[in-house]
C-alpha positions in Angstrom: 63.5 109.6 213.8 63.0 110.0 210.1 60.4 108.4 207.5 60.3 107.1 203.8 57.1 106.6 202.5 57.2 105.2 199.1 54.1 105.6 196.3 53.9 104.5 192.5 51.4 106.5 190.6 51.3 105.4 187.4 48.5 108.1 184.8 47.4 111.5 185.1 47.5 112.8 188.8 43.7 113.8 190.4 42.7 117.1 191.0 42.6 116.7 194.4 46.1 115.6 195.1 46.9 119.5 195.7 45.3 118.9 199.3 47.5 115.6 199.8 50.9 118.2 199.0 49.3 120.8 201.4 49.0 118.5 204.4 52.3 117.0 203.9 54.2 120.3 204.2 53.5 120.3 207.7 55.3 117.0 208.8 59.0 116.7 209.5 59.4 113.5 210.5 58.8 112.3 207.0 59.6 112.2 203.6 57.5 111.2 200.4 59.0 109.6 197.3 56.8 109.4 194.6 57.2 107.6 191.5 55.4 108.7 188.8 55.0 108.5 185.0 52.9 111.7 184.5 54.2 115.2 184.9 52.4 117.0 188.0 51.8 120.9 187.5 51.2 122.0 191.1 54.7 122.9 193.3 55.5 120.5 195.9 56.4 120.7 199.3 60.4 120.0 200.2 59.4 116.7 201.5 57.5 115.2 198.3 60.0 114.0 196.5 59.1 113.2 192.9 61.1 110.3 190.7 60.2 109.8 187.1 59.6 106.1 186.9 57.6 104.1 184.1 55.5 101.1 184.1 58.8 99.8 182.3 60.7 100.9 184.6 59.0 98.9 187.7 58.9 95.7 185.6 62.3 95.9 185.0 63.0 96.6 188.5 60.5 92.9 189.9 63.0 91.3 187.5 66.3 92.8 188.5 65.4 92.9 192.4 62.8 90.3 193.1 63.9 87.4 190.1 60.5 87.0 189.2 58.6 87.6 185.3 57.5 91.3 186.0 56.6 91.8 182.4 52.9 91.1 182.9 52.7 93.8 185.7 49.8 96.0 185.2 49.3 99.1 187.6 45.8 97.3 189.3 48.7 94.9 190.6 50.7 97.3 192.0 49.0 96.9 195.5 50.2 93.4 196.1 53.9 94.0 195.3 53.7 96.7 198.2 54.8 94.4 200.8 58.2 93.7 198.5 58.3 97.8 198.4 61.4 97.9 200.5 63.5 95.9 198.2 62.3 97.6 195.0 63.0 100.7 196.0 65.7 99.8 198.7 68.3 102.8 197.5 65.7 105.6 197.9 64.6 104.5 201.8 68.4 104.0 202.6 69.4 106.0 205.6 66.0 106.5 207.0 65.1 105.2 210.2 61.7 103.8 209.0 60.7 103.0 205.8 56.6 102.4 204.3 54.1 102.8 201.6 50.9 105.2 201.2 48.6 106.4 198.7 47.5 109.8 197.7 44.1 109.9 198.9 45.1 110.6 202.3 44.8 114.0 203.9 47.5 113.8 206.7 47.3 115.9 209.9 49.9 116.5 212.7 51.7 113.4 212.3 54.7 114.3 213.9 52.7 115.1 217.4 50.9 111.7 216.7 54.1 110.0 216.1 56.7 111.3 218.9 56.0 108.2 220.9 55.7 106.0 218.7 59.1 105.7 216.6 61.9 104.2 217.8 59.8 102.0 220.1 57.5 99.5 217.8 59.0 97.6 214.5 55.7 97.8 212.9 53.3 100.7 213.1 49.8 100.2 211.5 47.1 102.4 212.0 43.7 100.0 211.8 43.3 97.4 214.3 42.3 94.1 212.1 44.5 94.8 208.2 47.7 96.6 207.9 46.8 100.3 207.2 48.8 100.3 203.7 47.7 103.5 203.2 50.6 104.8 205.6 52.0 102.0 206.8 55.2 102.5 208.9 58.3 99.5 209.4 62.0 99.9 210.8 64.1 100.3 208.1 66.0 96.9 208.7 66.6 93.9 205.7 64.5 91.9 207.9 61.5 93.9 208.1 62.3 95.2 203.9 62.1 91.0 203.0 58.9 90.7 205.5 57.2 89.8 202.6 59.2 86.3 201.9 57.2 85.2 204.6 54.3 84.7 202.6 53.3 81.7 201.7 54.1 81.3 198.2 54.5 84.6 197.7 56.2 84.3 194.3 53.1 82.5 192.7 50.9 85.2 193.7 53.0 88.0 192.9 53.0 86.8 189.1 49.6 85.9 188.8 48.4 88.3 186.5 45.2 88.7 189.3 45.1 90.9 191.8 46.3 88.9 195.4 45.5 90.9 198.0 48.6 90.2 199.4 49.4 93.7 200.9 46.0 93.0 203.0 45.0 89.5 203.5 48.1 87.8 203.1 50.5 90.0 204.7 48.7 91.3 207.8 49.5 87.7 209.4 53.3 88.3 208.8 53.3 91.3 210.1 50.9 90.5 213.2 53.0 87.4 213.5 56.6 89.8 214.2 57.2 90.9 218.0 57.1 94.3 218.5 54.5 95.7 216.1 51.6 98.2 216.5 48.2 97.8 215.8 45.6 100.3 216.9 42.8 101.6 215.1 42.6 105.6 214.7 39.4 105.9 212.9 41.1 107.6 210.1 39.0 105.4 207.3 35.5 105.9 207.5 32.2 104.7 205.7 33.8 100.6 206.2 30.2 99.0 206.4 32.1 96.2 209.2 33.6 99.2 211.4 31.9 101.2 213.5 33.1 105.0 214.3 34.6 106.1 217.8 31.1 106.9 219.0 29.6 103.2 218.2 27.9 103.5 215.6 27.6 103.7 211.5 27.4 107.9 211.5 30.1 109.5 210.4 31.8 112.9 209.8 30.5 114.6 206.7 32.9 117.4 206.8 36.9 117.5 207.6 38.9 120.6 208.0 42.5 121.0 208.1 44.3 123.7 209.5 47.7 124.6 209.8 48.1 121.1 210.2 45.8 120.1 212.7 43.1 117.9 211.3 39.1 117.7 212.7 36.0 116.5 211.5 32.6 117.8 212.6 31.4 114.9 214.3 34.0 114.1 216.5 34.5 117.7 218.3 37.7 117.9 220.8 39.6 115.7 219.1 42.3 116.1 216.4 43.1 113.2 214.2 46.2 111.5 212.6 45.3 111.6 209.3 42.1 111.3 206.8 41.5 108.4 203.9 39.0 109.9 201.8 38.4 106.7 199.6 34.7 106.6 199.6 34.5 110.2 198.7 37.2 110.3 195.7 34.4 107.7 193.5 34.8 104.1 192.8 32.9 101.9 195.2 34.5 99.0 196.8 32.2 96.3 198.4 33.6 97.0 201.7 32.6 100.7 202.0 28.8 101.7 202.8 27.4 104.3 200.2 28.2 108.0 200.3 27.7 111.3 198.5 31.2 111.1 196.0 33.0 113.4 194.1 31.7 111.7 190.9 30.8 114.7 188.2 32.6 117.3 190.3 34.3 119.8 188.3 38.2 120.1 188.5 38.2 123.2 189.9 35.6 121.9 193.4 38.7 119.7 193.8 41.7 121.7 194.2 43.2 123.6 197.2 45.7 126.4 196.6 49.3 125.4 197.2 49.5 128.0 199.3 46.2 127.6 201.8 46.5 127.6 205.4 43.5 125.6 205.7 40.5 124.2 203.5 38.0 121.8 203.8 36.7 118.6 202.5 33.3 116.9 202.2 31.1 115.2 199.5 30.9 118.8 197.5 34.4 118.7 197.0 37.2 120.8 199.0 37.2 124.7 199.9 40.2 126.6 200.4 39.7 128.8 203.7 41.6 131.2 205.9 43.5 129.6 208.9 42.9 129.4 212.6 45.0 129.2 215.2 45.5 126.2 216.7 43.4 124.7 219.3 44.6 122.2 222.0 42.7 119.0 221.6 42.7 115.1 222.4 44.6 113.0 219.8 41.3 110.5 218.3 42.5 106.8 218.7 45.1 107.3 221.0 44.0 109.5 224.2 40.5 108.7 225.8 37.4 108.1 223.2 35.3 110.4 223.1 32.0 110.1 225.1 28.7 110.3 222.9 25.9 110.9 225.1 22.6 109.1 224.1 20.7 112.4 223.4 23.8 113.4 220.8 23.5 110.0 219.3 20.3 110.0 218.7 20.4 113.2 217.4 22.9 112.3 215.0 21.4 109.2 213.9 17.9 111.6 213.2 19.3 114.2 210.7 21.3 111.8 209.1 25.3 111.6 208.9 27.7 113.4 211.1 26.3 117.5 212.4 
């Protein structure tokens, strides 16, 4: 089973996006095309596939494909045509088995492992329990599931309201939860949400990730590996939904960057290290074998010095 994940990056590309490329080089199973305006300087992995595309281009492209006025599209509306992603860009997703949407700030981990079971059994695959994960958001490549977004009720007057919708969110999660066959299981891959608690309960969370040679931990949640890592909270820019946390806010360029080549590095509120590489260790999969068990003592403890070990 093979993957098209579609993203639309329109400006300058972050620092940090050199750690995104790293941990996609490890996955097979899928495939990233990226549509961009801005040149990126760093190499990319086989499987990033970059498209030059302009803000022009994707109006031109709401009109051609979705017969609605796309010339007032500004890139803060980009996340509600995400849903209508699989028409827009319906000739780069062709011949893939699933097709989806993502963002950048998104350090992935062994998704292959995580995903063996998965494909080819669920139409939808959606990795938060309550809104569709559109960070990496997963959907059989079928016209049905590409025009999902029809379903919405009256999806054309919010998709040219010059506002931003919240359709990908709000709006779409009950299409989607509405379909047979879809997947919805929360993998604590998002933390710092102020109205979700972590896999042990409570409000702590990791303070330091590491990947290596794929495999992605945290230093919280030892024994387990997990799928993949949105570091929202820690990139800058508040959103009301997320509880505060040390950012990357007035961090140099250079305490964001991991060399192209690393084998591992990692990532917390002073920014990311490149670091040598480990050999693998066998560990649970977080959110899909058995949670793991925080003892009293260990969660007092945590709560005492603060967040995560």
């Amino acid at each position: 089973m093979k993957v098209g994940v579609v993203i639309v990056w329109f400006g300058p590309f972050p620092p940090w996006i050199s750690a995104f490329l790293v941990s996609c080089r490890h996955v097979k199973c899928v495939d990233w095309h990226i549509f961009h305006d801005h040149p990126l300087e760093i190499s990319t992995p086989n499987n990033v596939i970059l498209h030059k595309y302009t803000l022009a281009d994707f109006r031109a492209c709401v009109i051609d494909r979705l017969r609605l006025d796309g010339n007032f599209v500004e890139p803060y509306k980009l996340n509600d045509f995400k849903p209508a992603y699989g028409l827009l860009f319906e000739e780069y997703i062709a011949g893939y088995d699933y097709f989806g949407w993502g963002d950048i700030d998104v350090i992935f981990g062994r998704v292959d492992h995580f995903l063996k079971d998965l494909l080819g059994k669920w139409e939808v695959l959606s990795f938060s329990e309550f809104l569709p994960s559109n960070h990496f958001l997963l959907l059989r490549n079928t016209h049905r599931n590409r025009s999902l977004f029809q379903q919405i009720e009256n999806y054309r007057t919010l998709l040219q309201s010059p506002d931003h919708q919240a359709m990908d969110d709000v709006a779409f999660s009950s299409v989607l939860m509405s379909q047979p066959n879809v997947w919805f299981e929360e993998l604590h891959s998002t933390p710092h949400i102020h109205w979700r608690t972590w896999l042990d309960g409570t409000f702590n969370f990791p303070t330091r990730w590491t990947w290596n040679n794929g495999q992605l931990t945290n230093n919280l949640d030892i024994g387990y590996e997990f799928l993949y890592f949105h570091f929202m909270v820690w990139k800058g820019g508040y959103r009301d939904y997320y509880l505060p946390s040390p950012n990357w806010e007035g961090l140099p360029a250079s305490a964001l960057i991991v060399d192209p080549a690393a084998t591992a590095f990692t990532l917390s509120p002073d920014g990311l290290k490149t670091k040598a590489g480990d050999k693998l260790r066998p560990l649970l999969k977080a959110g899909l074998d058995a949670s793991p068990v925080y003892s009293l003592r260990r969660r007092l403890r945590i709560k005492r010095i603060g967040l995560g070990l």
